[in-house]
N, C-alpha and C positions, 0 to 999 in steps of 0.2 A: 403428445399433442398439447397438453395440457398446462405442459413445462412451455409450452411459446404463446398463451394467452394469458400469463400472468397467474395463472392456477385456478381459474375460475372463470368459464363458460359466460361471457353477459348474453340476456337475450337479444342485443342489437345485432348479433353475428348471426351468420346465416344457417347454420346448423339448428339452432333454435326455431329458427323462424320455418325451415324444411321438415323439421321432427311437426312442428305444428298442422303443416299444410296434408302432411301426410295424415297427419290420423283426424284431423277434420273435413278431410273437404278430399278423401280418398278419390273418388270419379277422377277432378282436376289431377293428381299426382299422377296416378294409373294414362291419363292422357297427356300427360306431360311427355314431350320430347327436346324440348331444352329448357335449362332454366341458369338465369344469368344472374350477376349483381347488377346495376344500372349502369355503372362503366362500361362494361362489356357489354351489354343491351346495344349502346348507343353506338358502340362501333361495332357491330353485328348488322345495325340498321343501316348503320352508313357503309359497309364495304359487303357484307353477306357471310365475313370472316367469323369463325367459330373461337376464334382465339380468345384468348382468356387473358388478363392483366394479371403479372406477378404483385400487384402491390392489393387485389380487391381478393385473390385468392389465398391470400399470406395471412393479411388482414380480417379476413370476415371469413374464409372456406376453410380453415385447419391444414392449408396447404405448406410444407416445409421446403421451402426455396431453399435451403441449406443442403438437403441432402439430395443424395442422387435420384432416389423414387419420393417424389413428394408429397405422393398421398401417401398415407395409414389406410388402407382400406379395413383393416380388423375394426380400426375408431367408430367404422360408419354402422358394420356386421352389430359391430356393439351396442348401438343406439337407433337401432332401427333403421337405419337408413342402408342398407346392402344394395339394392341395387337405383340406387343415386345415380351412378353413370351410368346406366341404361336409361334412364327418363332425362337427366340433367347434358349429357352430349359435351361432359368433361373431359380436356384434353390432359397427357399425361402429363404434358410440360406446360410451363404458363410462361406466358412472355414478358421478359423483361420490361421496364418503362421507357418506355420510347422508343420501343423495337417497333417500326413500318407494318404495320398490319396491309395495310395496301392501300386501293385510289377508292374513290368516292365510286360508286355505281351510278347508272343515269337518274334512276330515281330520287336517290339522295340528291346527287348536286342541282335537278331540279327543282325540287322541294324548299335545297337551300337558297339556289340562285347562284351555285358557285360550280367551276371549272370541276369534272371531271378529271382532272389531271393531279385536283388535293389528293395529297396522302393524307393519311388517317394514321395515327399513333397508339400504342397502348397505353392506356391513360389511368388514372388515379382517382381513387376517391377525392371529393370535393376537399376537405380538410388536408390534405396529403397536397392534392397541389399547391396550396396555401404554406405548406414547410417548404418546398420546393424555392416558391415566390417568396419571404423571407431568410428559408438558410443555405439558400444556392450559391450565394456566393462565397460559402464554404467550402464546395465543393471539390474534392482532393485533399483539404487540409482534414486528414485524418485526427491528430492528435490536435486539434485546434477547436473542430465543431464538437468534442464533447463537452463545450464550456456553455454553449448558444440552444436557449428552448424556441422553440416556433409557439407561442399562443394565440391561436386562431379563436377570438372572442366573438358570439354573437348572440343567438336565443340559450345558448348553450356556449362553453369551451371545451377547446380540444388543446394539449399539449404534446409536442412531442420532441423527443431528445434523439439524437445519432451519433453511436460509435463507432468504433472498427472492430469491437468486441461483442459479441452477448450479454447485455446484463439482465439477465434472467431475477424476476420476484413479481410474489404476489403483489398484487392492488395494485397492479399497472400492467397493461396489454404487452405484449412482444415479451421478449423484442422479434421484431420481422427481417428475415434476409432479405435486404434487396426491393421495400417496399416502399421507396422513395428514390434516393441516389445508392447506386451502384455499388455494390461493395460494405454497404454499410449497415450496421444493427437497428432500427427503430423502433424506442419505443413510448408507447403511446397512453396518454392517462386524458382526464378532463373531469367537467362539470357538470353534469345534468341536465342544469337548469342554470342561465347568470344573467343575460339578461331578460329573460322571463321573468325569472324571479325580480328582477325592478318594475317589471311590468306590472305584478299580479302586486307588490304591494302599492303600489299608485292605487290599481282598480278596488284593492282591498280595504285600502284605509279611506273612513268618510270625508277626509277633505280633498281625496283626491280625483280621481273620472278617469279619463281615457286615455292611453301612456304612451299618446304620440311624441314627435321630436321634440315639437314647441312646451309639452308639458315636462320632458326629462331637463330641457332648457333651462325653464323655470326655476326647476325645484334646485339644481347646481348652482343658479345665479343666489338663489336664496341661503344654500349652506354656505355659498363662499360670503356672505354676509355675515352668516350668525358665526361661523370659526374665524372672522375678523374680529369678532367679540370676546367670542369665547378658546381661540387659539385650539388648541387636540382635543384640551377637555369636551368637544361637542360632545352631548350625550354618553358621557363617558360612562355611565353606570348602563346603555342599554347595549345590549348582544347579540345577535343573530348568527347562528349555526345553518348556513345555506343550504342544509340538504331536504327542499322542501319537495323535490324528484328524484328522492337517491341519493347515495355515494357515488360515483363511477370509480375514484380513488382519490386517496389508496386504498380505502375502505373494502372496496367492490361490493358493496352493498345495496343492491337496488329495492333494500326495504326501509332502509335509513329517514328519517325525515327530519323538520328542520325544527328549530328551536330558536325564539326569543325571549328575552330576560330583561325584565327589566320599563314592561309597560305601565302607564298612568292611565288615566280618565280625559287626560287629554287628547282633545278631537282637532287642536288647530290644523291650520296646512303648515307651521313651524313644526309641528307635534310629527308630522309626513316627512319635510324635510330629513329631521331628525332620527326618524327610521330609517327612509332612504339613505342616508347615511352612513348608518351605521351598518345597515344591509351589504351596503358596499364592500366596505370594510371588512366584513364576512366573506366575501366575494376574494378578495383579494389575500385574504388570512389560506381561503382552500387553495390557491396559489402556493402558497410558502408550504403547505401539508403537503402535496404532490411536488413539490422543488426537495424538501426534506428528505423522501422517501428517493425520490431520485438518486440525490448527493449522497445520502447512506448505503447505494447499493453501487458504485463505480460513478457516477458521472459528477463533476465537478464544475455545474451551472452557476454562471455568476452573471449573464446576460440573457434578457427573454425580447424576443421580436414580435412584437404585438397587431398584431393584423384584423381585420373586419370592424365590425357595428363599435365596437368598446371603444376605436381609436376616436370616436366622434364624442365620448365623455371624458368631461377632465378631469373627473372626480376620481374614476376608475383609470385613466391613464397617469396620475398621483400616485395613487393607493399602491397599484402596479409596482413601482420604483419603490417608494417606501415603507412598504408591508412586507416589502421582500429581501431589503435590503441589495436586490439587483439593479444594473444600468437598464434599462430599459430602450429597446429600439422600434422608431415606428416608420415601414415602410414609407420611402417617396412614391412606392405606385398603388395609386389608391386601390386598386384590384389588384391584391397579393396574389387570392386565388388561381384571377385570367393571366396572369403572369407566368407563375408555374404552369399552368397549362399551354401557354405559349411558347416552354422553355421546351416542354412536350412533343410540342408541333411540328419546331423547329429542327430538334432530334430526327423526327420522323422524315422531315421534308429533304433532310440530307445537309442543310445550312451549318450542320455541325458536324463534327467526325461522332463525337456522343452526347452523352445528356450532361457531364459535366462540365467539358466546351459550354454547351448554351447556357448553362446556367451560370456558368463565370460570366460570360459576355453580355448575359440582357440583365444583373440582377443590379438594382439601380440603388443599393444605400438606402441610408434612412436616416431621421432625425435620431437623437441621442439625449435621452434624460437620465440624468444620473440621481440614485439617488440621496434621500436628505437626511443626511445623521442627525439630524437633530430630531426630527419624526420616531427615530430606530426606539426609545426606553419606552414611546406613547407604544407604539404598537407590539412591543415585544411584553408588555400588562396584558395587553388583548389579547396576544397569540395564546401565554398561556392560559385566561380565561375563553379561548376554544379548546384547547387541548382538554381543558376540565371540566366544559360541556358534554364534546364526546364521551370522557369518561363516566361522568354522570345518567348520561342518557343510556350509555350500555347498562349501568346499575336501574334503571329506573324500567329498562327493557328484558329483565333480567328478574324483576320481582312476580311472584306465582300464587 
């Protein structure tokens, strides 16, 4: 099992969270007679279907869509959880994505305000439909999408790559059979914390307050001012190590935290600026850590599709390009997410023969930033003072 989550359990998965429920709050378990991820919640509400999505049971339940019995049951005997499907009302097979679960029930399409006659699809974690909605239009090109990352940027990121193989390693999730488009390996890494972490230093630093749009505005119109001045060198002596929630990876380290180097006594809102900045920058370095760790283990990423909250910064949709030394693509549909999920729909509805049909036909391109050699020496000083942070910090976590 253990070999298809990257070699390390995180607590976001749902096994974690069911070990918990059990031995805290025993009564609720003991009464429990099903228990879902919210994908399947939501189309259990809307059709009455017990069915189960191959992409949130692959992803989060230890389920092995590769092989013919998909559970481990010994895995569960082993961790307390033995009689799971007796409370949980686990089926043995899980449905592919965008297998017709069935029609709406009256209640639902009352509720919604819509026909009876909706089919309902088996659907995908929120992040998952978002690759969907950027690397759909991959779809079939087997040896072609292992070059294309889906980076779904928001309070957090999520990366995720697709083969036609396995590529099995630590500090990165999967890979998954079958937990996006059809046929294909997924596997899955991200951030913690990314735009949070812009948020919390706004709220943190004293010249700054409250880290709505018009303030993240601000402070971008502000660096594009001072790197008018001062060109790459902005703040080049300060650093920030992102992990101020963790590693997720490659790390997998959910004890990890973060690191800056390199503060003054200065309180300006230049002084903010220039951390924001540099924060960034950090932001987009853990980018190149989880693309590195990628490309060392089979895949051969040289394009990332950048989807949600990030595409609305241009600090971070820069940095993207040339922190990474990749092209950079950013969806024409402002809801990547609703997209993929309509690729979903559509599958279900019959409008296509399968899920890679709709996803060839509605997936709508994107803008194209390439990026800038000239940037590549600035940041490749930076990469390696992260790489010597990390090492630092394990020595300095390390002393007794």
């Amino acid at each position: 099992v253990l070999n298809y989550i990257g070699g390390v359990m995180s607590p976001e998965m749902a096994t974690p969270k069911l070990m918990w429920l059990k031995r805290n709050l025993p009564q609720t378990w003991n009464e429990a007679g099903y228990l879902f991820d919210l994908t399947d919640f939501l189309t259990w509400q809307a059709t009455g279907s017990l069915a189960r999505s191959q992409c949130t049971l692959t992803a989060k339940w230890t389920y092995l869509a590769h092989e013919e019995t998909g559970w481990r049951r010994d895995f569960f005997e082993l961790v307390g959880l033995g009689d799971l499907f007796e409370h949980g009302n686990l089926p043995e097979k899980a449905s592919p994505v965008g297998t017709d679960i069935g029609r709406l029930t009256a209640q639902a399409a009352a509720e919604l305000g819509l026909s009876e006659k909706c089919r309902v699809g088996a659907g995908v974690i929120d992040a998952y439909a978002g690759a969907l909605g950027v690397l759909g239009g991959f779809a079939g090109d087997e040896q072609d999408i292992g070059r294309h990352l889906a980076l779904i940027a928001g309070t957090s990121s999520c990366v995720m790559a697709m083969s036609p193989d396995p590529q099995p390693f630590a500090g990165v999730w999967g890979p998954y059979y079958g937990a996006a488009l059809p046929r294909l390996w997924l596997s899955e890494g991200g951030q913690s914390a990314t735009g949070a972490l812009l948020d919390h230093i706004i709220r943190w630093h004293g010249a700054g307050g409250e880290p709505d749009a018009a303030m993240h505005a601000k402070i971008a119109r502000r660096v594009a001012e001072l790197r008018a001045t001062e060109g790459d060198n902005l703040a080049a002596r300060l650093h920030v190590l992102p992990d101020f929630h963790g590693n997720r990876s490659p790390l997998a380290d959910p004890h990890a935290v973060g690191v800056v180097s390199g503060l003054t006594l200065d309180s300006s809102f230049d002084s903010l600026c220039k951390l924001y900045w540099r924060t960034a920058v950090g932001i987009a370095l853990g980018v190149r850590h989880v693309l590195e760790a990628l490309n060392e283990n089979g895949y051969l990423i040289d394009t990332l599709h950048v989807t949600g909250g990030h595409t609305k910064n241009p600090l971070l949709m820069e940095l993207y390009a040339d922190a990474t030394g990749c092209t950079v693509i950013e969806p024409l549909a402002d809801e990547a997410v609703l997209l993929g999920t309509g690729m979903i729909a559509a599958t279900a509805a019959g409008l296509f023969p399968d899920l890679n049909a709709a996803c060839l036909a509605m997936q709508q391109g994107g803008r194209t930033r390439p990026s800038n050699p000239k940037s590549s020496g600035r940041f490749e000083r930076d990469y390696k003072v992260f790489l010597e942070m990390h090492r630092q910090r394990r020595m300095l976590d390390a002393i007794r």
